[in-house]
Every structure is written in structure tokens, then in C-alpha cells.
N, C-alpha and C positions, 0 to 999 in steps of 0.2 A: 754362151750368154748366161746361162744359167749357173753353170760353176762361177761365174763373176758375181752374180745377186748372193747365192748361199756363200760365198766366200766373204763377200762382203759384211754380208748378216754375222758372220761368226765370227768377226774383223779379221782375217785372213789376207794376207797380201798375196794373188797367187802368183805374181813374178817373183817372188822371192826363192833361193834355190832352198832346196833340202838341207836342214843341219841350221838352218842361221834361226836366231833367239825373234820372237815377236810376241812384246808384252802386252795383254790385255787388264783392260783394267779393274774388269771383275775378277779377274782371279788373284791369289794371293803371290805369287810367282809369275816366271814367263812361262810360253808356252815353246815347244819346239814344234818346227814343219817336221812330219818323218814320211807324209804319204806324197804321192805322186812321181812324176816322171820328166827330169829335166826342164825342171825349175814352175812345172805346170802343173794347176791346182787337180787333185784327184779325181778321177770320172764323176760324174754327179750320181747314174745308177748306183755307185756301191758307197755314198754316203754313210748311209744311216747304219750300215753292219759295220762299219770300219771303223766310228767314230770312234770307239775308244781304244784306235791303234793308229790314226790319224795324227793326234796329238799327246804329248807326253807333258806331263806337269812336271816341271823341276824346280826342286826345294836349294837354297844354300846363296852359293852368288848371282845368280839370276835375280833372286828378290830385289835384291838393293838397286841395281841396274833398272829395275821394273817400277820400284816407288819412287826412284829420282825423277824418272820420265814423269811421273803420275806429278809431280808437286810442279813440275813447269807451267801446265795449263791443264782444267780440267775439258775436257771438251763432249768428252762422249757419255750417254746414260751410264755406262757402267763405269766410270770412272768419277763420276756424281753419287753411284748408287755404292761404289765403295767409300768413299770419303765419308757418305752420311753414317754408315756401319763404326766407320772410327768412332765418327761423337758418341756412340755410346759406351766406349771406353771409360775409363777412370781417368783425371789427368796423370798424361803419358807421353814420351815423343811421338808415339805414333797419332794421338789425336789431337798434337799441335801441330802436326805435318800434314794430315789431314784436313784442318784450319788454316795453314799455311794455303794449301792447294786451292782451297775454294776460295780465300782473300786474293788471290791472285785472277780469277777469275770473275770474281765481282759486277765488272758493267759487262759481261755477257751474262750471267748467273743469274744478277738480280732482276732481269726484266725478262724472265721465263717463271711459269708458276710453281715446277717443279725446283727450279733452281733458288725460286724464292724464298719457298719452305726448309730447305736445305742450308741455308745462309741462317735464316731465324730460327732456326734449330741448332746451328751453331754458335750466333750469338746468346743464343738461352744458357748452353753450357760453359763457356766459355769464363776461363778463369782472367785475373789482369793481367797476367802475361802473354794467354793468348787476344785476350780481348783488343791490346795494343795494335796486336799483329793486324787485325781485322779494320782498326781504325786507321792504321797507316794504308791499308791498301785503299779503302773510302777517300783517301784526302792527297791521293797521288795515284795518275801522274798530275793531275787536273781537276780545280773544282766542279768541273765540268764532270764527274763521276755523280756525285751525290747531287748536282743538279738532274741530271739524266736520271738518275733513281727516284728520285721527287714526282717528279711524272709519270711516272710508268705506274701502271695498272696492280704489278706487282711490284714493281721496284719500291714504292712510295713504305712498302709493308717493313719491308727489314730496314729501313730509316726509323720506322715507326719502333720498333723492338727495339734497336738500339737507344734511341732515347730511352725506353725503358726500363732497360737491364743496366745502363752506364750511367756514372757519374756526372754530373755538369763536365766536368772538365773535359771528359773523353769523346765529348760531341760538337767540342768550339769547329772542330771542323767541318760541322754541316751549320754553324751561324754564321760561320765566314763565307761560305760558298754561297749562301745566301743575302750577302750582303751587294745591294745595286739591285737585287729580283725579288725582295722580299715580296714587294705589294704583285708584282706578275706571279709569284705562286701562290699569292692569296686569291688570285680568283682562278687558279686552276683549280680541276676535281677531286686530282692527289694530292698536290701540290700544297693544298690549303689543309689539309689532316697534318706536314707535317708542321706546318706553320704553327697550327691550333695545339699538336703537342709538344712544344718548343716550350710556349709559354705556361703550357698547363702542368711542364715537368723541369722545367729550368727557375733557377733563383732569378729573381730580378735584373740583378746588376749586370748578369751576363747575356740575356736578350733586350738591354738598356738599346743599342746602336738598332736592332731591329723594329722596335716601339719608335725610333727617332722618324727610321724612314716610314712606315707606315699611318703616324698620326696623322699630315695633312692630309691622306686622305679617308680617314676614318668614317664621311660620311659616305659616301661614294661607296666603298665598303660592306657597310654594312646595310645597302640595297642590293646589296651583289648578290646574287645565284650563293655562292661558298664563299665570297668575303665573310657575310653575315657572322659567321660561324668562328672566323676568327675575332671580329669586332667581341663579340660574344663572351670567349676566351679571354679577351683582354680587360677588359670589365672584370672581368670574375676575380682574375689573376694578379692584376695590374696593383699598387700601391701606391699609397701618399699622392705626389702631387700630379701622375700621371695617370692615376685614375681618376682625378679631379677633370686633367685636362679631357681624355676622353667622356664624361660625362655633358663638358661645357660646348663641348662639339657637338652631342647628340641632344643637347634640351631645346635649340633653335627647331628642331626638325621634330620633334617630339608626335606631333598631331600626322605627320607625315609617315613616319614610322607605323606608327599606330593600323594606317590602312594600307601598308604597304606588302605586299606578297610575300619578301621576304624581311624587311625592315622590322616585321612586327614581334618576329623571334627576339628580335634584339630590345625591343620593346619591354618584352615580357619578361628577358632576363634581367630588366633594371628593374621593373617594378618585384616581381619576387625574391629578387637577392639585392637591391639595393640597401642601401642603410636608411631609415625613417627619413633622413634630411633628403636622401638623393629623391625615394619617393613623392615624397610632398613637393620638390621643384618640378618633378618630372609631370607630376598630378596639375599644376600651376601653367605650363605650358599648355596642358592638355585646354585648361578652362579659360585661359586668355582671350580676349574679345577681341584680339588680332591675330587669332590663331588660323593656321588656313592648313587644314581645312576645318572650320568652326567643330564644336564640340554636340552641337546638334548631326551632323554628317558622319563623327566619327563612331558615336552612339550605333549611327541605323547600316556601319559599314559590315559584311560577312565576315572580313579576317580581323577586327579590331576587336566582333563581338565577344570572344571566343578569351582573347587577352583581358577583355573589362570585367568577364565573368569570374574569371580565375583571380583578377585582382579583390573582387569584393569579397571573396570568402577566406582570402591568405593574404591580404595587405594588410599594413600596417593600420590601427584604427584612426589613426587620427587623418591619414591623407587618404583613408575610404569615406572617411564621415564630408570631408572635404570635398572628394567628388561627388558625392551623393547628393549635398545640398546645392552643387553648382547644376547639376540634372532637378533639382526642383523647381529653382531660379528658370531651367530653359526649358520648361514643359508647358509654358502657355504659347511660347513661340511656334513653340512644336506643336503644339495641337494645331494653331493657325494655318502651318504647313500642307496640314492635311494627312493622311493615313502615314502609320510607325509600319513598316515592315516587321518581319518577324523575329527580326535576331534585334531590330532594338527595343521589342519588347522584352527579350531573352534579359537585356543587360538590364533596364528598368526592374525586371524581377528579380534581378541577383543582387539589386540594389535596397529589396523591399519596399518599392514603388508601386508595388502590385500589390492586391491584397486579396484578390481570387484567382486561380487559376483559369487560364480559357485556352480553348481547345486553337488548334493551328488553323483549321475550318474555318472558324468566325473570327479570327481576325481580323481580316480586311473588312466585315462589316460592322464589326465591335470597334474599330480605332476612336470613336469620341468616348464609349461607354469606357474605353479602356483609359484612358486619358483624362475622364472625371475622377475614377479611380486612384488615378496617381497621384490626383494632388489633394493627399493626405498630410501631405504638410500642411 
């Protein structure tokens, strides 16, 4: 049993007889069996003295025989741990054969972490002729490759690199395999990273069909866990008329957003990167007196404060001054209510509605002294 495990470890076949070639893939050649007896692996006691009369390294025809086996499948560490040694080659055959090997190995490669880094390390160096090589084995036998890499923990990474390193054109193969699951891997974990750099590194025209499937449900979306994120992206990214449309979909829900856990991110990327116009509609929804949830609610909300604050000191002036004076208009109602919590005293301050500082202590029994104060208008 034991000559089985150390044979094993040193990938040693021991039925194999004396004399016959067996390639490893760390080594640069094959290796020959020369120890033991009638086809059985050598004592385990005399190992460790023998080792270097156990095996013999041969240089010349055995290579070639040794690196063809190597490009069929990568499978073992050391044939992983060779392959990576090529990429640091110059371009060469040997580090397109190399790249060869590990294209070929792909949807077992890429959802291991070691084999992750290994793929991303090859597509980093990777000139346009090997880089082909890499994108035909992604988009065959089945889109089912690069959907399977979109999920995975690691798989989702060397998706991510390749968009990076490549061309628009060299990635239509992960927009088509995406086409029918667009919106189901926007709300997966990984799956929504490659979605979000799709858009964030592709031209327009060619993630046109992807924006088609995912606009109806844009709101849906962007209260998602990881939709959010791609909504986001799109906004950022999106042009002309389609970033109209996604806007027209998110200003009905605007107040919604606003106090939403994850909606509010999306929130905030409209009011800080919007254009004044999108601002000032966005601003308009907020202050609507059939806004729901009203604009007194989303003032005294925890996740909206935080977005109101940010907006007063880096929005634009004219739809800050706009919501400021709509929080003037609603500060007797507010008083009526009864005590301001502390985060929408937070946003009253950031609005200049304050005009002394008060401690978090007396808040709660300062809410009218604070509330006289405000309306300094």
C-alpha cells in the first residue's frame, strides 16, 4: 500500500514494466522506470537512496511525445504548474502550446482558484493570435462554457480579464451566451460583475440586444441584492435614448429608491452623475405631494439620509436650492408630527436649516427648539 501512495505522489504507474517511457508534467522530458522487479514498483525502504537511479531523465524524442500528451488536457498540478512557467516565455510556440493546453482545459481550469489565476495570467500575456486560440475554446463546445464561468467564484474572474485585455469584437462570444439569461445573471453574485463589465467596457451598439432584454425589468433590478449594480452601470454607461428610457423607469419610484436598502445606491448614482436636467426631475419626484412615500418620511429615513447629505454639498445648485426650499414649505407639517429623528436633522443641517449645532443627547428633547430654528426662512 504504501509503494502505491509514494508512486502515486511521484505519478508513477507501478504496473508498468521496466524500460516503458512515462511522462510527467513537470518535467521537461519523459521519465524512464529503471528500478524494481517485474513490473513492481521498487521497495518503499530503499526510496529515498535510490531516487536518483530510480528514474532517468531523457532529453531528445521523448520530449515531443511528452508535450503532445501535455496539450491534450491539462489535468494535474504539474502540468498546470508547467504550462504557467511557458507564459513567461516571449512569444514563442512553446507559449502558444502552452495556451493551447490550458484553452483546452477551460471549464475545468476556470472554476478552481489556482487554475483561475493561471487562465488570467495567460490571457494578460496573450498576443491576438494566441488570444483567438483562448476565445474559440470559451465559445465551444457550448455557450454553456462561459455561462458556467459567470458563476463560479473563480470562473466569473477570467471572464472579467478577458473583457479587459480584448477587443469588443473578441468577447461577442460571451454577449451571445448571454443572450435569454442576461437578467438571471444580473442578479446572481458573479454573474452580475460580468454583466456590470460588459457594459462598462463594451461600445454601445454591441450590448444594444443585452439593454433590450433587461430594460422591462429595470425596476425590479435595481432593488435587487446585485441587480442594483448593474442598473447602475447602465445609467453611467448607457446613451441617447436609452439612457432616457432607463431614467423614465426609475423617476415613478424615485421616493422608493431613496429609502430602499439597496435601490438607494442607484439613487445616488443619478443624483451625483446625473445631468442638471435628470437631477432636477429626479429632485421633482422626490417633492411631489403624491409621492409615496411623502418627502417628510424620506427626509427622517436611515439609508436616504446619508444620499440627501451627499446630494446637498455636490448637486447641482439649482435642484439643491429646489429641494431645500421644498423642506422649508414641509417643516410646519413636520413640526406638527412631532419629534425629527436624528438623521433627519442630519439632512435639515446639510441643507442649512440649522443654524446651531446640537448635541445627539438633546435631540429628542430639543425637536421644537430645533424646528423653530429651521424656519429661517
Amino acid at each position: 500500500l504504501k509503494a502505491i501512495v509514494l508512486a502515486a505522489v511521484l505519478g508513477l504507474r507501478p504496473d508498468l514494466p521496466c524500460g516503458d517511457w512515462l511522462p510527467l508534467g513537470a518535467m521537461h522530458g519523459s521519465l524512464q522506470v529503471t528500478g524494481g522487479v517485474g513490473g513492481r514498483a521498487p521497495r518503499v525502504g530503499t526510496w529515498t537512496t535510490r531516487l536518483p537511479t530510480i528514474f532517468e531523465e531523457v532529453l531528445g524524442s521523448g520530449c515531443d511525445a511528452a508535450a503532445q500528451m501535455r496539450t491534450e488536457r491539462l489535468s494535474s498540478p504539474a502540468d498546470i504548474a508547467h504550462a504557467s512557467a511557458s507564459l513567461a516565455l516571449a512569444a514563442s510556440p512553446a507559449r502558444l502550446q502552452a495556451i493551447a493546453s490550458l484553452a483546452r482545459s477551460v471549464s475545468t481550469l476556470g472554476v478552481t482558484r489556482e487554475g483561475s489565476r493561471v487562465l488570467q495570467r495567460a490571457i494578460a500575456v496573450a498576443n491576438a493570435t494566441e488570444r483567438e486560440v483562448i476565445v474559440r475554446a470559451f465559445s465551444s463546445p457550448a455557450p454553456q462554457v462561459a455561462l458556467d464561468l459567470a458563476k463560479s467564484r473563480y470562473g466569473h474572474h477570467v471572464l472579467l480579464k478577458m473583457i479587459d485585455a480584448s477587443p469588443t469584437p473578441s468577447v461577442t462570444f460571451l454577449i451571445s451566451a448571454l443572450e435569454g439569461y442576461c437578467v438571471e445573471m444580473a442578479c446572481h453574485r458573479c454573474g452580475s460583475c460580468v454583466v456590470e463589465r460588459l457594459f462598462e467596457q463594451c461600445s454601445h451598439r454591441w450590448v444594444l440586444g443585452l439593454y433590450h432584454e433587461i430594460e422591462p425589468d429595470i425596476v425590479a433590478l435595481a432593488m435587487h441584492e446585485f441587480g442594483n449594480f448593474v442598473v447602475q452601470r447602465i445609467f453611467e454607461h448607457s446613451e441617447g435614448v436609452q439612457r432616457q428610457q432607463v431614467f423614465e423607469h426609475l423617476l415613478p419610484v424615485a421616493p422608493r429608491l431613496m429609502t430602499h436598502r439597496f435601490g438607494r445606491h442607484v439613487a445616488q448614482r443619478i443624483l451625483d452623475f446625473g445631468t442638471p436636467e435628470e437631477q432636477h426631475g429626479f429632485v421633482k419626484a422626490l417633492i411631489a405631494e403624491s409621492a409615496s412615500p411623502p418627502l417628510e418620511d424620506v427626509i427622517v429615513n436611515v439609508l436616504a439620509c446619508t444620499v440627501l447629505q451627499d446630494f446637498a454639498s455636490g448637486g447641482g445648485d439649482d435642484a439643491v436650492r429646489e429641494l431645500r426650499d421644498a423642506l422649508v414649505a414641509r417643516l410646519p407639517r413636520m413640526a406638527r408630527a412631532g419629534q425629527i429623528p436624528s438623521c433627519g436633522i442630519a439632512v435639515l443641517e446639510a441643507f442649512g436649516l440649522i443654524e446651531e449645532q446640537v448635541s445627539p443627547a438633546a435631540w429628542p428633547e430639543r425637536a421644537p427648539a430645533v424646528m423653530a430654528l429651521a424656519l429661517v426662512a
